[in-house]
Residue frames relative to the residue before (quaternion, step in Angstrom):
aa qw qx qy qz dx dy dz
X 1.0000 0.0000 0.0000 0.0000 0.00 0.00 0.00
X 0.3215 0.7286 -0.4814 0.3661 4.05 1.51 -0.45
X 0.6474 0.6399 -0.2421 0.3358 3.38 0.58 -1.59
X 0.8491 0.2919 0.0285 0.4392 3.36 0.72 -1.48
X 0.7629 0.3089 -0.0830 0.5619 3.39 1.53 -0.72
X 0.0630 0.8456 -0.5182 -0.1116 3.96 0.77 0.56
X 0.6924 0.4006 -0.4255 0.4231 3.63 0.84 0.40
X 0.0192 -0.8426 0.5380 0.0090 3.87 1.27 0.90
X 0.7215 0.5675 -0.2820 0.2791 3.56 0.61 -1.24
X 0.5664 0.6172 -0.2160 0.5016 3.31 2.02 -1.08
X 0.6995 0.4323 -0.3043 0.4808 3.44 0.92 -1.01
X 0.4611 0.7227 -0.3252 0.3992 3.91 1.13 -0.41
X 0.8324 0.3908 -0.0884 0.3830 2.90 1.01 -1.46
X 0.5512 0.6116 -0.2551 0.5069 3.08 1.96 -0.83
X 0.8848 0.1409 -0.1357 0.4229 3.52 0.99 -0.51
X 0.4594 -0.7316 0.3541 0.3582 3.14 1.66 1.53
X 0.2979 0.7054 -0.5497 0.3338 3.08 0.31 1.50
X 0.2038 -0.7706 0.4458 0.4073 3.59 -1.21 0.56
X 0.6288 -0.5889 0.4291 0.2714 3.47 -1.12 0.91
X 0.2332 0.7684 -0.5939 -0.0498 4.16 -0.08 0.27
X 0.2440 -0.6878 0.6769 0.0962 3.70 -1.43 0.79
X 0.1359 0.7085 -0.6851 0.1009 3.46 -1.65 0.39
X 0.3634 -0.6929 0.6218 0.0348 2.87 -1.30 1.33
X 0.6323 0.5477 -0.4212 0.3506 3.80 0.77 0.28
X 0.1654 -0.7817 0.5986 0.0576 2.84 -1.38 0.87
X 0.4726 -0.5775 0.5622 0.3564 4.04 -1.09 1.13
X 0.8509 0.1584 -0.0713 0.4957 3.90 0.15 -0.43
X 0.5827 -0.5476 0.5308 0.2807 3.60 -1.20 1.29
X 0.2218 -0.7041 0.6413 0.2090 3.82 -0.85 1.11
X 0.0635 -0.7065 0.6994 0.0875 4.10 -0.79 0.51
X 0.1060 -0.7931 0.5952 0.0748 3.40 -0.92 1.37
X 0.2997 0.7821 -0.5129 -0.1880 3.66 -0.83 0.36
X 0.5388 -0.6575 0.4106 0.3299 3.95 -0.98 -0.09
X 0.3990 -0.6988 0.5510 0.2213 3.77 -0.54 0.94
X 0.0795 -0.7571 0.6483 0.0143 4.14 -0.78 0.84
X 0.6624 -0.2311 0.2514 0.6668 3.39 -0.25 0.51
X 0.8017 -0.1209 0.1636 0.5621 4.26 -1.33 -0.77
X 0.6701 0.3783 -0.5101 0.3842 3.84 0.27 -0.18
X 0.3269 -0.4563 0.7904 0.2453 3.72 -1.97 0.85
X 0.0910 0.7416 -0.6643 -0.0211 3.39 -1.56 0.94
X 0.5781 -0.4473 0.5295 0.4307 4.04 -1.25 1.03
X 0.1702 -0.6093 0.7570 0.1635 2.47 -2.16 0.33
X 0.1985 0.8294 -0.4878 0.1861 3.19 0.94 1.08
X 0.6523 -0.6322 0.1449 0.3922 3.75 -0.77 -0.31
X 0.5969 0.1834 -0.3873 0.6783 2.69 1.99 1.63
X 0.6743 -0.5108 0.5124 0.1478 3.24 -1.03 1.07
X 0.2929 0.7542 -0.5360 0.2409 3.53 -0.01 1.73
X 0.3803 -0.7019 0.4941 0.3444 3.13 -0.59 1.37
X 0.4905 -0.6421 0.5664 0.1621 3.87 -1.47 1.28
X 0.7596 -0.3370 0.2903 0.4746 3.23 0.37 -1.36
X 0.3982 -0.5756 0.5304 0.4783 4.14 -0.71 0.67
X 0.2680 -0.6540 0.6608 0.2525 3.34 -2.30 0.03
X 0.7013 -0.4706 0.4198 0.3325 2.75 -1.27 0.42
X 0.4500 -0.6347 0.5066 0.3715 3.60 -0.94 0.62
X 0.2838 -0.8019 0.5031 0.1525 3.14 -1.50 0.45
X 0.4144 -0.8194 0.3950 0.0285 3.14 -0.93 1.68
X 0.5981 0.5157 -0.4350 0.4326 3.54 1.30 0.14
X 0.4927 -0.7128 0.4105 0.2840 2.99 -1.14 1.48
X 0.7206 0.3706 -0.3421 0.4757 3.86 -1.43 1.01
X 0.6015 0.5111 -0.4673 0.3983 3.24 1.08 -0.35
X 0.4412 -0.7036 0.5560 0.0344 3.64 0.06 1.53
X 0.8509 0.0038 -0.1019 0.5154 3.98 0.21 -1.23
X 0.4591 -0.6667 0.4425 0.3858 3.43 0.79 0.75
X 0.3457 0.6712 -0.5942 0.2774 3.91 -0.04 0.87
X 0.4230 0.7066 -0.4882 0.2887 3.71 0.84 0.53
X 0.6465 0.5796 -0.2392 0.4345 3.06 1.51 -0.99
X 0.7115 0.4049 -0.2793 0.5018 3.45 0.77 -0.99
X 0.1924 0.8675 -0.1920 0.4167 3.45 1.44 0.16
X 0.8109 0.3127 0.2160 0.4450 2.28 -0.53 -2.28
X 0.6593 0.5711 -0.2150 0.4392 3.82 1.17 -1.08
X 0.6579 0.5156 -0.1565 0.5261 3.03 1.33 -1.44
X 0.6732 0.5755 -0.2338 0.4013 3.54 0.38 -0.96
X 0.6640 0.5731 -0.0872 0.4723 3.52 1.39 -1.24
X 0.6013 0.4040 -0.2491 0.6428 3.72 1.57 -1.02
X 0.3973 -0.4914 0.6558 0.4131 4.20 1.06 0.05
X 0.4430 0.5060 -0.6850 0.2800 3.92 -0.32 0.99
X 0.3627 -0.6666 0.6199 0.1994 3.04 -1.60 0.07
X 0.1585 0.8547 -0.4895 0.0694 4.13 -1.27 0.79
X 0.3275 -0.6844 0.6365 0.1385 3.23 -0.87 1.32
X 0.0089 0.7008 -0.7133 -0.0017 3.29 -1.10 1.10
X 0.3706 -0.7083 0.5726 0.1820 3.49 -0.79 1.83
X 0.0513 0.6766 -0.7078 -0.1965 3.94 -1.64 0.12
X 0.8684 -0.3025 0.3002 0.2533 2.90 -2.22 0.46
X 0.7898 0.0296 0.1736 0.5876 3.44 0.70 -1.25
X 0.7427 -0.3387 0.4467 0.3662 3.53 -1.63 -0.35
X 0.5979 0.6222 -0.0997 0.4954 2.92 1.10 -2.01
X 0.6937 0.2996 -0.3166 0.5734 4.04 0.07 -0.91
X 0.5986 0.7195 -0.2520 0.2459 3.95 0.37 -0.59
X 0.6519 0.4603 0.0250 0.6021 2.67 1.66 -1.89
């Protein structure tokens, strides 16, 4: 809820609640960044992982169907952030 609520501790108190935090996670979070075709780490240097494949589905504007489509197939799971509402929709 940190994510969505940055005043958690306020809302605790408003509803005599206790307030509990944790840094754990059931599954290892792996972050990387899409550059035009290259998948890059977000490690504590920027290394390009591997190129993607281009993407053939029509509208797909940043070609992210593939990594997608890759991910989705191995039973992973991905939060792909956008610019706006608008680019989302």
């Amino acid at each position: 809820m940190s994510a969505t609520l940055p005043n958690l501790r306020e809302i605790a108190i408003w509803l005599d609640a206790c307030l509990y935090v944790t840094q754990y996670r059931p599954v290892e979070i792996k972050e990387y960044i899409k550059v035009g075709n290259e998948l890059k780490s977000c490690c504590e240097q920027t290394e390009i992982t591997r190129n993607l494949p281009k993407s053939i589905v029509p509208g797909d504007k940043l070609g992210i169907f593939p990594l997608i489509e890759e991910t989705l197939k191995s039973n992973g799971s991905l939060l792909v952030f956008c610019q706006s509402k608008n680019a989302c929709e």
